[in-house]
C-alpha positions as CSV (number, residue, x, y, z in Angstrom):
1,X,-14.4,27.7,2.1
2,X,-13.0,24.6,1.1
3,X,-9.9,26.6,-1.1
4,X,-9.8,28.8,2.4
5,X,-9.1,25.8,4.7
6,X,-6.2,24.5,2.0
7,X,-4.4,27.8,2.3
8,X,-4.2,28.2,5.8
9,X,-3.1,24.5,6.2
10,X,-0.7,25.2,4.1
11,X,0.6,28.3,5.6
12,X,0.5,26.5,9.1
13,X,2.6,23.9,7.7
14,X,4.9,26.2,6.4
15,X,5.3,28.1,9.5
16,X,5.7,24.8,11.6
17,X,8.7,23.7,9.5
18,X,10.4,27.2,9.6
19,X,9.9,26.7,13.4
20,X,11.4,23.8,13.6
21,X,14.2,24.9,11.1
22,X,14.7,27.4,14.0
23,X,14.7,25.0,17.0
24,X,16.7,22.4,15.5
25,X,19.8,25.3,14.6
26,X,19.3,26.3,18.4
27,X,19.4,23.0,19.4
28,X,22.2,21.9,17.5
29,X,24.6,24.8,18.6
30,X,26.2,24.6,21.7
31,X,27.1,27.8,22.6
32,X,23.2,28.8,21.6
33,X,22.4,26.1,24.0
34,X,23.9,27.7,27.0
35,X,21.9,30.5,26.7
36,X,18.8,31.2,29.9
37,X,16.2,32.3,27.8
38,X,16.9,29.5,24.8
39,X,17.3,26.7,27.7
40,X,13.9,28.3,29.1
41,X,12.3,28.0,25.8
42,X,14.1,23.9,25.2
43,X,12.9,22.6,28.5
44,X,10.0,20.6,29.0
45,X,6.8,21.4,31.5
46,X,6.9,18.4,34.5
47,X,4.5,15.3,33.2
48,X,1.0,15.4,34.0
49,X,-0.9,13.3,36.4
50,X,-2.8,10.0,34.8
51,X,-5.8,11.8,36.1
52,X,-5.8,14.8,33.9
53,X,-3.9,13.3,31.0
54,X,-7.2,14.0,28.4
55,X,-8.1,16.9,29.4
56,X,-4.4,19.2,30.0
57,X,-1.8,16.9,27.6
58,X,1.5,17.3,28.3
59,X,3.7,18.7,25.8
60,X,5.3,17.9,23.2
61,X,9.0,16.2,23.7
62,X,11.9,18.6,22.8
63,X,12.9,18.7,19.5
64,X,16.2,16.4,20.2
65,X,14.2,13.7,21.8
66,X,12.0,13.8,18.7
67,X,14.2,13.5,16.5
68,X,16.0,10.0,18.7
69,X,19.1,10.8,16.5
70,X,21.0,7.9,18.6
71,X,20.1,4.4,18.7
72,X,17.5,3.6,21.9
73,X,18.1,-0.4,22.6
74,X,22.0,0.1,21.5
75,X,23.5,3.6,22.2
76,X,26.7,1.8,21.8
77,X,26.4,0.9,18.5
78,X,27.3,2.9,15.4
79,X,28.8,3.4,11.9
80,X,32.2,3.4,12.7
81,X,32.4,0.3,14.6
82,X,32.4,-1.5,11.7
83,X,35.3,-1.4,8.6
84,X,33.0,-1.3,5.1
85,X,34.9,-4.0,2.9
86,X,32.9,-4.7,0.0
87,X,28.8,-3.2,-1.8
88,X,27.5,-6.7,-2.2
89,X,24.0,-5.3,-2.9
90,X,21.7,-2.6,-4.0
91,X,18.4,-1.6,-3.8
92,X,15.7,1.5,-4.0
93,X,17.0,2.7,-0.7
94,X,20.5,1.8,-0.5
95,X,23.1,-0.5,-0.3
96,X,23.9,-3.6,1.3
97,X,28.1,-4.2,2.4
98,X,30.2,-6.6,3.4
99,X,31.8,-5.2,6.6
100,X,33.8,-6.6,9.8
101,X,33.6,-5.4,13.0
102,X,36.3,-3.4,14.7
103,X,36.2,-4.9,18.0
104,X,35.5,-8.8,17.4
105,X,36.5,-9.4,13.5
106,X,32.9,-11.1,12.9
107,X,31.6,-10.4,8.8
108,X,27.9,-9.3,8.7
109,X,26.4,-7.7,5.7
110,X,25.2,-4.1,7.0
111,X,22.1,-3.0,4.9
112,X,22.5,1.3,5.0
113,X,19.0,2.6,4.0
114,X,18.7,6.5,2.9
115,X,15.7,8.2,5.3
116,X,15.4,10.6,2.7
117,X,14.7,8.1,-0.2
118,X,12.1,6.2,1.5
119,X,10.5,8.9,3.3
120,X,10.1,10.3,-0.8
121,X,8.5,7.4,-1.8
122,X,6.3,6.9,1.9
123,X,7.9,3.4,2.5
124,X,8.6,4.2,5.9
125,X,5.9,1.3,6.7
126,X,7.5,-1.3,4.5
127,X,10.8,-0.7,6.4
128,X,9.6,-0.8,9.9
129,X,7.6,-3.6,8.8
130,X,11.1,-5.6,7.6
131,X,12.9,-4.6,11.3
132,X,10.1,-6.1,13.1
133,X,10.0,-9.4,10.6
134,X,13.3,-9.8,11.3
135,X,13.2,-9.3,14.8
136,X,10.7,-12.8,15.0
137,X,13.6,-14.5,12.4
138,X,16.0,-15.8,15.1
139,X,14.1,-19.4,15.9
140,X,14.2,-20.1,12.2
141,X,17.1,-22.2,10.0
142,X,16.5,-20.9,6.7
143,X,15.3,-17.2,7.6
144,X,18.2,-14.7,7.6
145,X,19.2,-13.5,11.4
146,X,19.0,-9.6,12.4
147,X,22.2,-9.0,15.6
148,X,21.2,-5.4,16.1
149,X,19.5,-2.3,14.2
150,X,20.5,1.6,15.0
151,X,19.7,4.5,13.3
152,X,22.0,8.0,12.5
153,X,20.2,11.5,11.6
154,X,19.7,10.2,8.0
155,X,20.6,6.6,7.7
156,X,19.2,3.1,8.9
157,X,21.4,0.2,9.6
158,X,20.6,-3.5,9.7
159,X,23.2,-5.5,10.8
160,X,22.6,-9.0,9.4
161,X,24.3,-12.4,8.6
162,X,26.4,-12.4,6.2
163,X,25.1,-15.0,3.7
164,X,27.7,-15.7,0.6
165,X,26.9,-18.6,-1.3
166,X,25.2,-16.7,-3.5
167,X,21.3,-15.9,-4.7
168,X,19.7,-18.4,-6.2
169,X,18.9,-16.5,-9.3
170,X,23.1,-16.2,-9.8
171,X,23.0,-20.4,-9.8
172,X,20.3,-20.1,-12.2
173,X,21.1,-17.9,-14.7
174,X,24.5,-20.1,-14.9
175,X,22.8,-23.6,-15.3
176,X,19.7,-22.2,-16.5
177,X,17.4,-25.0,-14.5
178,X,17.9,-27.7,-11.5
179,X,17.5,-30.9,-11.6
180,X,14.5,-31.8,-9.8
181,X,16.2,-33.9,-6.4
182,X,18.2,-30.2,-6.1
183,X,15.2,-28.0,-6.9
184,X,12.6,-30.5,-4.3
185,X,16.0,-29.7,-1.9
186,X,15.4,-26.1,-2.4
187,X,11.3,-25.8,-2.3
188,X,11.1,-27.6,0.9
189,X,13.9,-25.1,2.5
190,X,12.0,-22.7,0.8
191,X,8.4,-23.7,2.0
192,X,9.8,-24.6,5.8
193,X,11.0,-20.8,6.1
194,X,7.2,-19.7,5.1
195,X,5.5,-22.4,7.0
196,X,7.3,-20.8,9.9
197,X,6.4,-17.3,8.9
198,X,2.9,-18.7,8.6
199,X,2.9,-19.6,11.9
200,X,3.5,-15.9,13.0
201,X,0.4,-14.6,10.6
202,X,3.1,-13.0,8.7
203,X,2.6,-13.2,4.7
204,X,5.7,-13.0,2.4
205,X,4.6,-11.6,-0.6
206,X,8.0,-11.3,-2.6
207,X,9.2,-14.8,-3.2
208,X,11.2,-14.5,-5.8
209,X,14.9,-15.8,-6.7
210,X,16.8,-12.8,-5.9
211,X,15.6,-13.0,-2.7
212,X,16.5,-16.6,-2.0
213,X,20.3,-17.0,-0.7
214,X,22.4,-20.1,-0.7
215,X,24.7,-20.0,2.6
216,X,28.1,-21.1,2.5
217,X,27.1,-24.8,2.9
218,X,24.4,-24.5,0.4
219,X,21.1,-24.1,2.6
220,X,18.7,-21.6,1.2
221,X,18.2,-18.4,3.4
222,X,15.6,-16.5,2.8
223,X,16.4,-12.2,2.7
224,X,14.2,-9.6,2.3
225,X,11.6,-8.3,4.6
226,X,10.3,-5.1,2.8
227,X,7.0,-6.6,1.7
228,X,6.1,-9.0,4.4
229,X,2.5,-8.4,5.5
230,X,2.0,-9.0,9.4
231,X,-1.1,-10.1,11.7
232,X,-2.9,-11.8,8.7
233,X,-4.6,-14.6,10.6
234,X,-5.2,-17.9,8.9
235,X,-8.1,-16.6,7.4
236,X,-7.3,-12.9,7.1
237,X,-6.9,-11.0,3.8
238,X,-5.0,-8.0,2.8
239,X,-5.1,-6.4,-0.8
240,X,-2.0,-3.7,-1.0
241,X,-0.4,-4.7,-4.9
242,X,2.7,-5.1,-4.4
243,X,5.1,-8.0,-5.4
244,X,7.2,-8.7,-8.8
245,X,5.8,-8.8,-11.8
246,X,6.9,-12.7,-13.1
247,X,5.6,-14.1,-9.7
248,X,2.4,-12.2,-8.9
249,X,-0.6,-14.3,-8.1
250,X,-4.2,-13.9,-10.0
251,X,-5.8,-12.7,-7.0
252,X,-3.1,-9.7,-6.5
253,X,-3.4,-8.6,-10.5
254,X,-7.2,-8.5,-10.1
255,X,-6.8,-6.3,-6.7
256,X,-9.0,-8.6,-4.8
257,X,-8.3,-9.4,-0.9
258,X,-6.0,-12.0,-0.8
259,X,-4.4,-14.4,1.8
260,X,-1.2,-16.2,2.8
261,X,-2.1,-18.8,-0.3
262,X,-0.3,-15.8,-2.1
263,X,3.2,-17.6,-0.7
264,X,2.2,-20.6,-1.7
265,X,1.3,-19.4,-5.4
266,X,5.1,-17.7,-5.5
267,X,6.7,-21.0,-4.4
268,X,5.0,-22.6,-7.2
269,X,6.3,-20.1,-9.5
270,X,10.1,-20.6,-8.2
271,X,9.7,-24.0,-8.0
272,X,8.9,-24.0,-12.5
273,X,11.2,-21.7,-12.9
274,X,14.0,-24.0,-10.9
275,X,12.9,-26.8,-13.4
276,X,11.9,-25.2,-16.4
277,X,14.4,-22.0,-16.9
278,X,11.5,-19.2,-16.5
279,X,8.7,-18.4,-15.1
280,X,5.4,-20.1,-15.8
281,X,3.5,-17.5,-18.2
282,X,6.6,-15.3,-18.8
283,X,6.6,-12.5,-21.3
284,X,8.5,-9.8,-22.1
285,X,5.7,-7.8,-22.4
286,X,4.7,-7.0,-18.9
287,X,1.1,-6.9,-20.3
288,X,1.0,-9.8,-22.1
289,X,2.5,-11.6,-19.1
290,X,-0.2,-10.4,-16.8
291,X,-2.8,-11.7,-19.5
292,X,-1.6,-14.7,-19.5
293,X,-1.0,-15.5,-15.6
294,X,-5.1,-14.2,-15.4
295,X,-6.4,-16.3,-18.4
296,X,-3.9,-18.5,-19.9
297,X,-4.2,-22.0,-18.7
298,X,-0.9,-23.9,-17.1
299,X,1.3,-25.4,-19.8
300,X,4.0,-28.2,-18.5
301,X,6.2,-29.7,-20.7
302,X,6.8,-33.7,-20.2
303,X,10.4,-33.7,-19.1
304,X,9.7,-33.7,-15.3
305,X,7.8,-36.3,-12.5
306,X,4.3,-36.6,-12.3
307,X,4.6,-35.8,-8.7
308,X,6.6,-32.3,-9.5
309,X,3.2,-31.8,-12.1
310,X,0.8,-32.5,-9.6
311,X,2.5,-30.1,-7.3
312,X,2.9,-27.4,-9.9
313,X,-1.0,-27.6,-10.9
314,X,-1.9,-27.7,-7.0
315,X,-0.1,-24.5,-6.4
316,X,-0.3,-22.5,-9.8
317,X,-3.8,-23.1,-9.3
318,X,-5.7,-19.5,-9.9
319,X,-8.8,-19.7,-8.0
320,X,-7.2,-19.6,-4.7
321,X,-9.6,-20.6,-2.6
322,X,-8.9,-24.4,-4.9
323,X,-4.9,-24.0,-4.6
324,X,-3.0,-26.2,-2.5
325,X,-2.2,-24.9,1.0
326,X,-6.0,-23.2,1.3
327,X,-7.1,-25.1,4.2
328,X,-4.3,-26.9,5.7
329,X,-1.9,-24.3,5.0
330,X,2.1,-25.4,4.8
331,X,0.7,-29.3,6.4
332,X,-0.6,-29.6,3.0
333,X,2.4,-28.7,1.3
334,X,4.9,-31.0,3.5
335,X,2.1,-34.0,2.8
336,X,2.4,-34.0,-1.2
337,X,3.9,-36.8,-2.9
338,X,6.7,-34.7,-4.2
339,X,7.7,-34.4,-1.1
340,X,7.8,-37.7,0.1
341,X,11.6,-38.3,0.3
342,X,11.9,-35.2,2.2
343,X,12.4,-35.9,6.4
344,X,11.4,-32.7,7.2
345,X,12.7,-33.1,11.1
346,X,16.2,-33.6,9.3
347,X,15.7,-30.8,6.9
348,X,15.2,-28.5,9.4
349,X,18.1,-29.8,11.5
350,X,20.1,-28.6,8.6
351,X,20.8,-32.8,8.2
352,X,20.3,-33.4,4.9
353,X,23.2,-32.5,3.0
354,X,22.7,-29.7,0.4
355,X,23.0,-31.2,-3.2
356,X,25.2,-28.0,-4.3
357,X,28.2,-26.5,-2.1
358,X,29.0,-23.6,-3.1
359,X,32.6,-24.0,-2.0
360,X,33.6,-20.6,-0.7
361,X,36.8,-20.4,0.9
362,X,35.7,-17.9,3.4
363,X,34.0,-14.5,4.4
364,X,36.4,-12.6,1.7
365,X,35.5,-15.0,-1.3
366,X,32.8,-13.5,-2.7
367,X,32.8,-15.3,-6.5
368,X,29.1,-15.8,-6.0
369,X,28.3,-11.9,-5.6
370,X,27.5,-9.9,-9.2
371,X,31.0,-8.1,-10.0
372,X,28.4,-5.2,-10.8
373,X,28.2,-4.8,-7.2
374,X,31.5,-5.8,-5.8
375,X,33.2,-4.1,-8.4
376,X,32.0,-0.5,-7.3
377,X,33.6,1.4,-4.5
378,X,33.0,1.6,-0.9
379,X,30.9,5.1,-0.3
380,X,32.9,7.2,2.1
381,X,29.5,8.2,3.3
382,X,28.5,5.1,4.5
383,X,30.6,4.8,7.6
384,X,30.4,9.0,9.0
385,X,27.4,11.0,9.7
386,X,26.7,15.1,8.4
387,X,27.6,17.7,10.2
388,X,25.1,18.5,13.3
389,X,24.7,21.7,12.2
390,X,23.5,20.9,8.8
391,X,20.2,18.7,10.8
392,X,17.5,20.3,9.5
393,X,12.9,19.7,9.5
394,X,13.4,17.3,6.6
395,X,15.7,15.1,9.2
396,X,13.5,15.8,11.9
397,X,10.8,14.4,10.0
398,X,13.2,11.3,8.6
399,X,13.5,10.5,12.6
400,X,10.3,10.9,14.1
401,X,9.3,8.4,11.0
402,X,11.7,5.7,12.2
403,X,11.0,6.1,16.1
404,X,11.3,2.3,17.7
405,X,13.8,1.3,15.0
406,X,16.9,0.7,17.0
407,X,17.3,-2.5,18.5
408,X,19.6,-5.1,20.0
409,X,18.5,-8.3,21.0
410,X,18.8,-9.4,24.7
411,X,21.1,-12.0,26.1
412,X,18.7,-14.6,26.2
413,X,18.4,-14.8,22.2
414,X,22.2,-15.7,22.3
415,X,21.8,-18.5,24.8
């Protein structure tokens, strides 16, 4: 019976797509369009009453409002606004590009994500959950700032700062470690931006150099969304395992529930690895390295304050429920010795001046970008769209996936 149910699910589904296949080719031809009986067959039934709702649903939207091809909060806004300059990123989805707007010459880095690619790999949740993050950025200094976000039959487009001082693990690899006035500098930018992220119950999870960006003063911004947990209350858990190897916490190897002390755990990795040149309990061999951040016992070498020691043992601490931050949250962080020469009003005012400038002449100087990325052409698909007529289920199913994505903020959020 059970076999039986499979197959005709299966045929069912099979059918539905060819259906669609069939709508969206009628849909997307014109001359098809114009037709009585394929306009008959397009058109909706009129809305029912509140009152019957449950019991006669209306139907389903037609196909071309299901798929929301165009952007919903910004119909304005698309791909060709925008002259693609530079890739200044890459990641499993796509790229991220240095580009300059046709109509008022501002730089933003446009992040173009493939539907297609994370629909294959069911991240559709990670991204939506990065568009809303970013939607609850603009209050904060150190978090980077989303303008607007719009969506084409089989791309996504954030339209972000453009942040080019360079990631932090860049300034590392070249000095190899920070003294510890520039790396304090950096862990209380660092721990301000989660603090505030805190505040939201929205979990990082993904603190990690590469995602840490110096801006062209040399204030840390931190980038990233994709992993960001939301609604964890103070005392909420989640236990998806997820994260990069060198900076997962104890709790997240050993699939237990875990909690925003996960952030806390990362900074302290970041924060050894800005003194020390690696990260605490690094191996080569992933196994090995996971071995040794369950069981192996903190090591510090002598060559840095007791404060900075105190602070590493408080937050490389792997019983979480004994690491620093588990009660107070980031009020016990901005209390520790270590950071006792910080004014954090003044940090966050962006008054304390940065201990590196990065010294960038302007939005085309990009020495602090990986010639590995700037180095590789421009895709001439990243600025056009396919043909309508090729739109097909697969990009039917890409859009209904990424309804709600498109947004542009209101005139407030600019005053």
């Amino acid at each position: 019976m059970k076999d039986k149910t499979t197959a005709v699910t299966s045929f069912m589904k099979q059918r539905r797509m060819g259906l669609n296949d069939f709508i969206q080719r009628l849909a997307t031809n014109s001359y098809a369009c114009k037709h009585p009986e394929v306009q008959s067959i397009l058109n909706l039934s009129p809305p029912q009453d509140a009152e019957h709702m449950n019991t006669n649903p209306s139907p389903p939207p037609s196909p071309t409002q299901q798929i929301n091809l165009g952007p919903s909060s910004n119909p304005s806004a698309k791909p060709s606004d925008f002259h693609f300059l530079k890739v200044i990123g890459k990641g499993s989805f796509g790229k991220v590009l240095l580009a300059r707007h046709r109509t008022d010459d501002q730089f933003y880095a446009v992040k173009v994500l493939q539907k297609k690619a994370i629909l294959k790999k069911k991240e559709e949740k990670h991204i939506m959950s990065e568009r809303n993050v970013l939607l609850k950025n603009v209050k904060h200094p150190f978090l980077v700032g989303l303008h607007y976000s719009f969506q084409t039959t089989d791309k996504l487009y954030f339209i972000l700062d453009y942040i080019n001082g360079g990631e932090l693990f860049y300034h590392l690899q070249r000095e190899r470690c920070f003294l510890e006035p520039r790396a304090r500098f950096y862990a209380a930018e660092i721990a301000s931006a989660l603090g505030y992220l805190h505040s939201l119950n929205i979990v990082y999870r993904d603190l990690k150099p590469e995602n840490i960006l110096l801006d062209s003063q040399g204030h840390i911004i931190l980038t990233d969304f994709g992993l960001c947990k939301e609604n964890i209350e103070p005392n909420g858990t989640t236990s998806t395992f997820c994260g990069t190897p060198e900076y997962l916490a104890p709790e997240v190897l050993h699939k237990q529930p875990y909690d925003r002390t996960v952030d806390w755990w990362c900074l302290g990795a970041v924060l050894y690895e800005m003194l020390y040149g690696l990260p605490p309990f690094y191996s080569r061999n992933t196994a090995e390295m996971y071995d040794n951040i369950l069981n192996k016992p903190l090591q510090l070498k002598p060559n840095i304050s007791n404060a900075a020691r105190h602070l590493l043992e408080g937050l490389l601490q792997k019983d979480r429920t004994k690491r620093l931050g588990c009660t107070e949250d980031f009020i016990e962080i901005k209390k520790h010795v270590f950071f006792s020469p910080i004014n954090w009003d003044d940090l966050n005012a962006k008054k304390i001046t940065p201990p590196f400038n990065p010294n960038v002449t302007g939005p085309n100087d990009l020495r602090h970008f990986d010639p590995e990325f700037t180095d590789e052409p421009v895709p001439s698909s990243i600025g056009c769209s396919p043909d309508s007529a090729l739109v097909t289920a697969s990009i039917k199913e890409a859009a209904e996936a990424f309804v709600g994505f498109s947004y542009a903020p209101s005139m407030d959020s600019y005053l």
